[in-house]
C-alpha atoms as a printed R data frame, in Angstrom:
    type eleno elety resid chain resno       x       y       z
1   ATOM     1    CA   UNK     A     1 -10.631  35.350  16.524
2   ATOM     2    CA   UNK     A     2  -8.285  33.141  17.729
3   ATOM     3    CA   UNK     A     3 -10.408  29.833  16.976
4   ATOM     4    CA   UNK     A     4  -9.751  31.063  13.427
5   ATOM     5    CA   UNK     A     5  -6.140  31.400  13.593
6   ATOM     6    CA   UNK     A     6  -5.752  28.395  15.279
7   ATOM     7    CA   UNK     A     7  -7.857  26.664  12.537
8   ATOM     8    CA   UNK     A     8  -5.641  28.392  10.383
9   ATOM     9    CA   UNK     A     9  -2.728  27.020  11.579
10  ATOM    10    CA   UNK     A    10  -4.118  23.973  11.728
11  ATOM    11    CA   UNK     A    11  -5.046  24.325   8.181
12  ATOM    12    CA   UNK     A    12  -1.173  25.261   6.745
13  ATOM    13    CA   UNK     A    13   0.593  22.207   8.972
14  ATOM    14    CA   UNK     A    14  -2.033  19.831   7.198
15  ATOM    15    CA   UNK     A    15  -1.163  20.810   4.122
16  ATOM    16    CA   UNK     A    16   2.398  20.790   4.794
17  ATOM    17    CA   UNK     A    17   2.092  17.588   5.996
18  ATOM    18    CA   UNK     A    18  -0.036  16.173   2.938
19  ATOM    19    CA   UNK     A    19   3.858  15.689   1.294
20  ATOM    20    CA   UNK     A    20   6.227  12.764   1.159
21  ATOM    21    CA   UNK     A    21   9.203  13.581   3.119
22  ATOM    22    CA   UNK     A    22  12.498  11.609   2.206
23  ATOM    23    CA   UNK     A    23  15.621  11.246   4.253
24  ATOM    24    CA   UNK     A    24  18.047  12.098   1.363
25  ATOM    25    CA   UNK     A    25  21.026  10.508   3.457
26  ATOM    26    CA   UNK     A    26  19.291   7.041   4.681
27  ATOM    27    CA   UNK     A    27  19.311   4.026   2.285
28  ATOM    28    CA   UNK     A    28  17.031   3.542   0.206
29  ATOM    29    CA   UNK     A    29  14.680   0.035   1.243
30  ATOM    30    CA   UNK     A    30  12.843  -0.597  -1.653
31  ATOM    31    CA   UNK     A    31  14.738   0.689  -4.450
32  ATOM    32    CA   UNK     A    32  13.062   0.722  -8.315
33  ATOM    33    CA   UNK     A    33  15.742  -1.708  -9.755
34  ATOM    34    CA   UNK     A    34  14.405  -4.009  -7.260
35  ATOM    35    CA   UNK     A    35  10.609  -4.061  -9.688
36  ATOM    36    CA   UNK     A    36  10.000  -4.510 -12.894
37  ATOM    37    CA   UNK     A    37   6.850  -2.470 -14.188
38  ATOM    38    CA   UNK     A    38   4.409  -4.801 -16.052
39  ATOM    39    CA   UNK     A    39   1.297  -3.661 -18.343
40  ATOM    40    CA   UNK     A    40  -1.535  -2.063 -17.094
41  ATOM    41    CA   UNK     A    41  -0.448  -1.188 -13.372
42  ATOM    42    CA   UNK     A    42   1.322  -4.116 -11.836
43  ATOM    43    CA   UNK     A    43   4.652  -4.584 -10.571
44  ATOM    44    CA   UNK     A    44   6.958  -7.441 -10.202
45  ATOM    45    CA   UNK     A    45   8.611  -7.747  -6.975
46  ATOM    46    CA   UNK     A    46  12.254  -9.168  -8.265
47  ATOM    47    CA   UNK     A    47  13.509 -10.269  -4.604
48  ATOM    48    CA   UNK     A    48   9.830 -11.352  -3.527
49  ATOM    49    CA   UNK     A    49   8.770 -12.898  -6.894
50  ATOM    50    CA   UNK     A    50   5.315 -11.394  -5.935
51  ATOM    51    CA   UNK     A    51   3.658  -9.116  -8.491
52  ATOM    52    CA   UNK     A    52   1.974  -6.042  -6.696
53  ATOM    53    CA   UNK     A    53  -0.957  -3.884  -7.913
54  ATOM    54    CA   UNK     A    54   0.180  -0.043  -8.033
55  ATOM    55    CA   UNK     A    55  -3.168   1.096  -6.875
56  ATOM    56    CA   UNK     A    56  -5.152   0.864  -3.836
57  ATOM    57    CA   UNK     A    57  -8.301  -1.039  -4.111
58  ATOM    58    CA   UNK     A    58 -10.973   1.980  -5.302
59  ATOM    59    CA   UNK     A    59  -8.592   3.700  -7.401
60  ATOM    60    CA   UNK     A    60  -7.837   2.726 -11.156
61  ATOM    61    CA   UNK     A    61  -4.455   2.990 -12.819
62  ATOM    62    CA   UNK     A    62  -4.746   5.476 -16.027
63  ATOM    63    CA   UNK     A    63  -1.557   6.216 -17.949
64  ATOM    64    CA   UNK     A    64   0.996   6.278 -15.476
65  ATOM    65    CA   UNK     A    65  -0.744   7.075 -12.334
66  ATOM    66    CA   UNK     A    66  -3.203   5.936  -9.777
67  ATOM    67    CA   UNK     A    67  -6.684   7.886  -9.907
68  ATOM    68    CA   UNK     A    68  -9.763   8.162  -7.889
69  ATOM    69    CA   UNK     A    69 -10.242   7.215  -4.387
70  ATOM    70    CA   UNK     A    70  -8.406   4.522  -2.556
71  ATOM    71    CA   UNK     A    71 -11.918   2.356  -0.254
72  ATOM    72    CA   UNK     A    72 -11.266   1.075   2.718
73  ATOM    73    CA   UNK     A    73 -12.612  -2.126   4.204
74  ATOM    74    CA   UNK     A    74 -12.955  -4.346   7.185
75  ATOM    75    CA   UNK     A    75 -10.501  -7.210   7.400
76  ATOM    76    CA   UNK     A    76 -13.281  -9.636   6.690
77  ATOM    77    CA   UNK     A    77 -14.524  -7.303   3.759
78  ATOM    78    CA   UNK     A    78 -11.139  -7.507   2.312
79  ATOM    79    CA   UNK     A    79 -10.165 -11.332   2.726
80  ATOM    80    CA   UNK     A    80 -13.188 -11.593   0.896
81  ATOM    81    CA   UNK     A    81 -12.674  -9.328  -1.725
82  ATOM    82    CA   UNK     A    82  -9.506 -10.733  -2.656
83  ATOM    83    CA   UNK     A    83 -10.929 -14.289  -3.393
84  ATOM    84    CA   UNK     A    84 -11.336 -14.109  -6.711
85  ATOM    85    CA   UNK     A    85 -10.469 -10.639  -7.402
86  ATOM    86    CA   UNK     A    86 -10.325 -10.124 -11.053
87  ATOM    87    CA   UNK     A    87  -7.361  -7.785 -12.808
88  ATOM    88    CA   UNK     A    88  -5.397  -7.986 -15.779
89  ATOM    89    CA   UNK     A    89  -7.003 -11.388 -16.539
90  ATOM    90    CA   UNK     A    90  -5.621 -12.697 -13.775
91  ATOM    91    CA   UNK     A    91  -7.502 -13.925 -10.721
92  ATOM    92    CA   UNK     A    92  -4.962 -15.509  -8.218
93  ATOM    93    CA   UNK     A    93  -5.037 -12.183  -6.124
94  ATOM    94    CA   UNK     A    94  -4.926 -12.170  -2.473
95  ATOM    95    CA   UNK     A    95  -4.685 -10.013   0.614
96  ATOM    96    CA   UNK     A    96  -0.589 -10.006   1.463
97  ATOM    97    CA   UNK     A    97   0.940 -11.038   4.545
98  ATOM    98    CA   UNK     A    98   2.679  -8.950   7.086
99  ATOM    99    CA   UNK     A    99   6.129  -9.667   5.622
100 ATOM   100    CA   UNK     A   100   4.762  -9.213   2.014
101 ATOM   101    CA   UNK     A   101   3.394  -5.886   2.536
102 ATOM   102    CA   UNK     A   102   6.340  -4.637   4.492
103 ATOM   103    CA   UNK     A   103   8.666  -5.116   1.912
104 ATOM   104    CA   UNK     A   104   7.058  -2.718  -0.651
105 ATOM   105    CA   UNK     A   105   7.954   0.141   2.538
106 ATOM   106    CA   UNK     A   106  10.127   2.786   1.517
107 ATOM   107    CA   UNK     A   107  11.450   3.396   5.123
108 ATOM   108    CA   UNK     A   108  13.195   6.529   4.147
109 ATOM   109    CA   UNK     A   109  10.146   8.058   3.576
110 ATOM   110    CA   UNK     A   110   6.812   9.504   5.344
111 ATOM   111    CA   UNK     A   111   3.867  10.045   4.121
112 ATOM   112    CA   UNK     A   112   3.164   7.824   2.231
113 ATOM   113    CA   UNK     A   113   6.598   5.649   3.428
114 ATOM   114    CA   UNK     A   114   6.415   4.256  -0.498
115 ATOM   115    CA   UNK     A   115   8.196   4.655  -3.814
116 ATOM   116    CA   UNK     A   116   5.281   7.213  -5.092
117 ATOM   117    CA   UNK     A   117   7.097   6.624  -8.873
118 ATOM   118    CA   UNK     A   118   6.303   2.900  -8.578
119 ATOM   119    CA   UNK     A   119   3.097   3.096  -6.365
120 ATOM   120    CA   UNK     A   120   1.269   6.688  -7.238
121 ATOM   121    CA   UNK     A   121  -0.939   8.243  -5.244
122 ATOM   122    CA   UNK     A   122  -0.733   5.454  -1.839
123 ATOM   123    CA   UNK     A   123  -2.666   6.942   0.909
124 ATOM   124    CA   UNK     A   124  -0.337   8.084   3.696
125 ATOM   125    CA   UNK     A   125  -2.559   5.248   5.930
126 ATOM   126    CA   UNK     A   126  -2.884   1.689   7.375
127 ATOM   127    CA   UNK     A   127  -3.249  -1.304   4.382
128 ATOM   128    CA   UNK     A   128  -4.623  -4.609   5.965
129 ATOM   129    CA   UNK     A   129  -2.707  -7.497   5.633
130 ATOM   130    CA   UNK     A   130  -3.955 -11.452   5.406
131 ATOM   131    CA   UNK     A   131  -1.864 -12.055   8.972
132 ATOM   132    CA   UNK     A   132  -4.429 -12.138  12.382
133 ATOM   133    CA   UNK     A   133  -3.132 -11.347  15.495
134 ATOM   134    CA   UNK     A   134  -1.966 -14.504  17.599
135 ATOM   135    CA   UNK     A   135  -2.839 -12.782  20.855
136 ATOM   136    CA   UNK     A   136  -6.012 -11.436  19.885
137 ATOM   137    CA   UNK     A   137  -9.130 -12.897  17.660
138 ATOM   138    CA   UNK     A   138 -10.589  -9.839  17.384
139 ATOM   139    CA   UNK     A   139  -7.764  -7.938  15.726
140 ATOM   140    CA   UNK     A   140  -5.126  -8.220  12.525
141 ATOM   141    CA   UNK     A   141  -1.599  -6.894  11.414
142 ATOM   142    CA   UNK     A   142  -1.749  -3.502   9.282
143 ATOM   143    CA   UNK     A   143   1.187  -1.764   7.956
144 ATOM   144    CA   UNK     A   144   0.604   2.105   8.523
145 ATOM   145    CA   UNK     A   145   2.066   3.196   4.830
146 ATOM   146    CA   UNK     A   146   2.656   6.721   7.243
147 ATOM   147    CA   UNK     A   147   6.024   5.624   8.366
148 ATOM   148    CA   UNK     A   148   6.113   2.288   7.492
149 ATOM   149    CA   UNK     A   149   5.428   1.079  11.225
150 ATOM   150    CA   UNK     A   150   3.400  -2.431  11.585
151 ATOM   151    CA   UNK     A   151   0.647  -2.524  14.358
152 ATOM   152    CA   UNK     A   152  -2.330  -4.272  15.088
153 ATOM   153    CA   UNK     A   153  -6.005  -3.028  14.657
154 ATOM   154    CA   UNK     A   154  -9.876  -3.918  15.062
155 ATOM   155    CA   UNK     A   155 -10.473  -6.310  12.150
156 ATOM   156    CA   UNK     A   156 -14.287  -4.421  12.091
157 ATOM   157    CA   UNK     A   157 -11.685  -1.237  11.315
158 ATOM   158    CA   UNK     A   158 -12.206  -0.153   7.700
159 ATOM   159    CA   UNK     A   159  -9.218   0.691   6.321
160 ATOM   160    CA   UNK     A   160  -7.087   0.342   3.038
161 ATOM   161    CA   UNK     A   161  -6.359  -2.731   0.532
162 ATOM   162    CA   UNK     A   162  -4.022  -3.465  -1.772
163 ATOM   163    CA   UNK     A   163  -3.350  -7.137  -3.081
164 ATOM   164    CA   UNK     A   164  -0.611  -9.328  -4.801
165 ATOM   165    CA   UNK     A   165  -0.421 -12.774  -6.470
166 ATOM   166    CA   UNK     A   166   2.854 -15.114  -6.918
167 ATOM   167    CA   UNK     A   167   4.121 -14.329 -10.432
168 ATOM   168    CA   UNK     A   168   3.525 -17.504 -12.470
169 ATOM   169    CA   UNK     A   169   7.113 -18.605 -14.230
170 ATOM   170    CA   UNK     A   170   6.513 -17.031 -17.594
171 ATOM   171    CA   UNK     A   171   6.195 -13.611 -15.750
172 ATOM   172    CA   UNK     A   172   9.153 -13.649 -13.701
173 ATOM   173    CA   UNK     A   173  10.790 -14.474 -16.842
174 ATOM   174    CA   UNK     A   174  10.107 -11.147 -18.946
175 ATOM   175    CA   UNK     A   175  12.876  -9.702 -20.532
């Protein structure tokens, strides 16, 4: 009996937890005037110049959202994946740096610590980044997408991917 309320309770904080949670009096970090949405589920980073993909790596951008299932991957997996990586005709994607994917955080928010109107559906999770630890072969920088902390993890860790590409001049030129 009381492994089942306990699972229960278990049960109700998880789902409580499954929603964003914005500090309605902290300032905003990544505000939407700061991107400008492209076709077919891209974003241009105005004060980065980078263009972002809205989705993780697994899901698919329909309409105005993000569907399916986000993959995760080793680091090595997802270095790899990037080379190459063909979307919207373009195929100068790559796996972002530390800096790069930390300025996409919403830090006023948890769970996922993102703008969820400009980048639906993020796992509440750890994205890889392209930057390696200096102190440690073995491991890379992530940037947990939970509360927008940055840590370092096992680069045979499987965890989420989304990539960017430098916005060519014509692009950051859209009016």
């Amino acid at each position: 009996m009381l492994n089942t309320a306990l699972l229960c309770v278990v049960g109700f904080v998880s789902a409580v937890n499954a929603q964003q949670f914005c500090l309605s009096t902290a300032p905003i970090s990544a505000p939407e005037e700061n991107f400008l949405t492209l076709d077919n589920g891209q974003l241009l980073h105005l004060s980065t110049n980078l263009i972002w993909m809205r989705c993780a790596i697994g899901q698919e951008w329909v309409g105005e959202s993000c569907t399916g299932e986000a993959e995760p991957y080793t680091w090595k997996q997802a270095l790899e994946l990037s080379v190459g990586y063909q979307f919207n005709a373009s195929s100068n994607w790559r796996l972002p740096n530390i800096k790069e994917l930390s300025s996409i955080t919403e830090r006023s928010c948890t769970r996922p610590s993102i703008n969820t109107d400009l980048f639906p559906a993020t796992p509440p999770d750890d994205f890889w980044t392209s930057t390696p630890s200096l102190t440690d072969a073995e491991r890379a920088w992530v940037v947990a997408f939970f509360n927008s902390s940055n840590s370092i993890k096992e680069k045979s860790r499987t965890v989420f991917v989304r990539l960017v590409r430098t916005a060519l001049p014509a692009e950051r030129d859209i009016d």
